[in-house]
C-alpha positions in Angstrom: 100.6 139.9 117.4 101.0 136.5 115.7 103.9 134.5 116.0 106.5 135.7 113.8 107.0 133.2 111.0 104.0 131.9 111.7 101.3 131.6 109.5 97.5 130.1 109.7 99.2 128.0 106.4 101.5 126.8 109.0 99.1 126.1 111.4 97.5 123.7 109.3 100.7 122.3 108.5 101.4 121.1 111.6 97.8 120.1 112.0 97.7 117.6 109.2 101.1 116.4 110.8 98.8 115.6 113.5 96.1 114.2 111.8 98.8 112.0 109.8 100.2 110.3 112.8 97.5 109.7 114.8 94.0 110.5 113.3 91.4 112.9 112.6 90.1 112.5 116.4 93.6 113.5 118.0 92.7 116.8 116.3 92.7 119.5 119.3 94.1 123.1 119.5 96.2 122.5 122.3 97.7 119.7 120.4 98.2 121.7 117.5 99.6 124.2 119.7 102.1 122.0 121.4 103.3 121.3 117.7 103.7 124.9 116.7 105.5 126.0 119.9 103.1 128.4 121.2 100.4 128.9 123.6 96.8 126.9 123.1 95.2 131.0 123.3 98.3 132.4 120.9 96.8 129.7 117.8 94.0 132.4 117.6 96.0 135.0 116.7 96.5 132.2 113.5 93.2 130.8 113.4 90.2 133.3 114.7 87.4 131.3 114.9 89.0 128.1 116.7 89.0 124.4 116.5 85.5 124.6 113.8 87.8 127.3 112.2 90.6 125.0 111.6 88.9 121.9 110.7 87.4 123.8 107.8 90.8 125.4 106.9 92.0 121.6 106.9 89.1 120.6 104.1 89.9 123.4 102.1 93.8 122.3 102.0 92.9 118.4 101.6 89.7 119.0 99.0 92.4 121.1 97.2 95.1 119.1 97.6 93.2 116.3 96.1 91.8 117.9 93.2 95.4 119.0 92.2 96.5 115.2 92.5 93.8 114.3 90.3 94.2 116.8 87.9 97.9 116.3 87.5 97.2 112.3 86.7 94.8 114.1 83.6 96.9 115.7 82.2 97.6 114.6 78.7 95.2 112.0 78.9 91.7 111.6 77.4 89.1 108.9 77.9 89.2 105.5 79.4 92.7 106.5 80.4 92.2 109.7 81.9 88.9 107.9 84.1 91.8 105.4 85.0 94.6 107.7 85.8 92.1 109.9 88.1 90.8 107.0 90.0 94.3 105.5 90.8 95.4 108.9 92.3 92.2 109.2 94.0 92.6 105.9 95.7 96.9 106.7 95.9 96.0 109.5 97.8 93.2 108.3 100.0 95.8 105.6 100.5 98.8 107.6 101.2 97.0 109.8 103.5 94.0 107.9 104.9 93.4 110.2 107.5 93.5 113.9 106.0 91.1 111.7 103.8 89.3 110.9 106.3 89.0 114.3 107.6 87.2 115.7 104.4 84.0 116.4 104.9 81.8 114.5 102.4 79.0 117.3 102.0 80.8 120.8 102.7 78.8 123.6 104.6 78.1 126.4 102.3 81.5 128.6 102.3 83.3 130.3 99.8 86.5 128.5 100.0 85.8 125.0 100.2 82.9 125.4 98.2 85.8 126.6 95.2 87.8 123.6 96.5 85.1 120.7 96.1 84.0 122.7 92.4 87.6 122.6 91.1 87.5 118.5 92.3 84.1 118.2 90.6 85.0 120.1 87.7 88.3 118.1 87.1 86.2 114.9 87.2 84.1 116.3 84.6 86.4 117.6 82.7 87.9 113.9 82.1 84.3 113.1 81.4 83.8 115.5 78.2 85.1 113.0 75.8 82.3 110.2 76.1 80.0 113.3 75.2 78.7 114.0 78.3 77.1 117.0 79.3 74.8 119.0 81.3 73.0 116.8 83.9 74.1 113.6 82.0 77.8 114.7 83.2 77.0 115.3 87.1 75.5 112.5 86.8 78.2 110.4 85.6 80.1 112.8 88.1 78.8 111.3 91.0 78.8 107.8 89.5 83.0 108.0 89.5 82.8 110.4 92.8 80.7 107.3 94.5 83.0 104.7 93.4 86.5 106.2 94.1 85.4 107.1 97.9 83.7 104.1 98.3 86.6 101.9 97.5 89.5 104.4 98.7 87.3 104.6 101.8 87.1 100.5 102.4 90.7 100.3 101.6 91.7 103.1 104.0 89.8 101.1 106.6 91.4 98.1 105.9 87.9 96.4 104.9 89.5 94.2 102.3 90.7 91.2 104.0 90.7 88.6 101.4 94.0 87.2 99.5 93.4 88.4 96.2 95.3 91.4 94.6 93.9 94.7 95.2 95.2 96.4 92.6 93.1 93.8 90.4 90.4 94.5 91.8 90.7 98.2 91.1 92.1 97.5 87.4 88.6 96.0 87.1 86.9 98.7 88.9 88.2 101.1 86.4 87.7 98.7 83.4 83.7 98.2 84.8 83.6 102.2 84.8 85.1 102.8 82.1 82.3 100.0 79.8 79.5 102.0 81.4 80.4 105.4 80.7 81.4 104.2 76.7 77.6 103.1 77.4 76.3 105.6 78.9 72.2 106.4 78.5 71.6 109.6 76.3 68.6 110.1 78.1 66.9 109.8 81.3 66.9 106.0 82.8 62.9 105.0 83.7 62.9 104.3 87.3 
């Protein structure tokens, strides 16, 4: 029988603690284990199909997670503002937790949950996208344009890859404000190669 009280939830609870104080790679069972107060065979009570098990429990939590962070910073918001709110609490949480972020798997293996996790991420990033007119293939994509450029600089900044003096959050403002110009400007049609 499973622990009483706990949960595979809580499992990944006290994995992401893990993950939080020491990085992704520190990830182990018996670890995890050690954290939970039980036995390294008892966590598959919790989590059946092991370590690979609860690494993809992990994305689904994180992938969710951060679609509900940026979805949140929407709210209310249309536009140049609502691009601007998403990619400061993409970056704020890639930022705050640099590595659960670093956990996510960038192109999920087909399965039903984090597959639901990465759409409702997509699809808020869309959704913010509707009001420069953008639809169909035009809005993936644009999609993938703002996907591409908040990972790539939440994933430099995690990594501590911007060394020089001058203000970061400056940087990002004109980020944002270069985004922003190019989606007002976006091509109604496809761009010759």
């Amino acid at each position: 029988m499973p622990r009483v009280g706990l949960t595979p939830d809580q499992v990944v609870d006290h994995a992401l603690t893990l993950i939080d104080e020491q990085g992704p790679e520190a990830l182990t069972l018996a670890a995890v284990a050690a954290r939970a107060g039980v036995a390294t065979p008892s966590l598959y009570k919790h989590v059946s199909g092991g370590l690979a098990e609860l690494r993809r429990l992990i994305a689904v939590r994180v992938t969710g997670d951060l679609a509900d962070r940026l979805a949140e910073a929407a709210v209310g918001r249309g536009g140049d503002d609502a691009v601007a709110a998403v990619l400061r609490a993409y970056h704020a949480y890639a930022t705050e937790h640099p590595h659960r972020y670093n956990a996510l798997p960038q192109a999920p293996q087909p399965d039903d949950d984090l597959a639901r996790a990465a759409a409702r991420l997509v699809g808020v990033i869309i959704a913010v996208l509707r009001e420069y007119g953008l639809d169909g293939s035009e809005a993936i994509h644009a999609a993938r344009t703002v996907r591409s450029l908040a990972h790539g600089f939440a994933s430099l900044t995690a990594a501590g890859a911007f060394q020089l003096a001058e203000d970061l959050t400056t940087t990002h403002d004109r980020l944002v404000a270069t985004l922003t110009t190019g989606l007002r400007a976006w091509p109604a049609q496809d761009v010759p190669r």
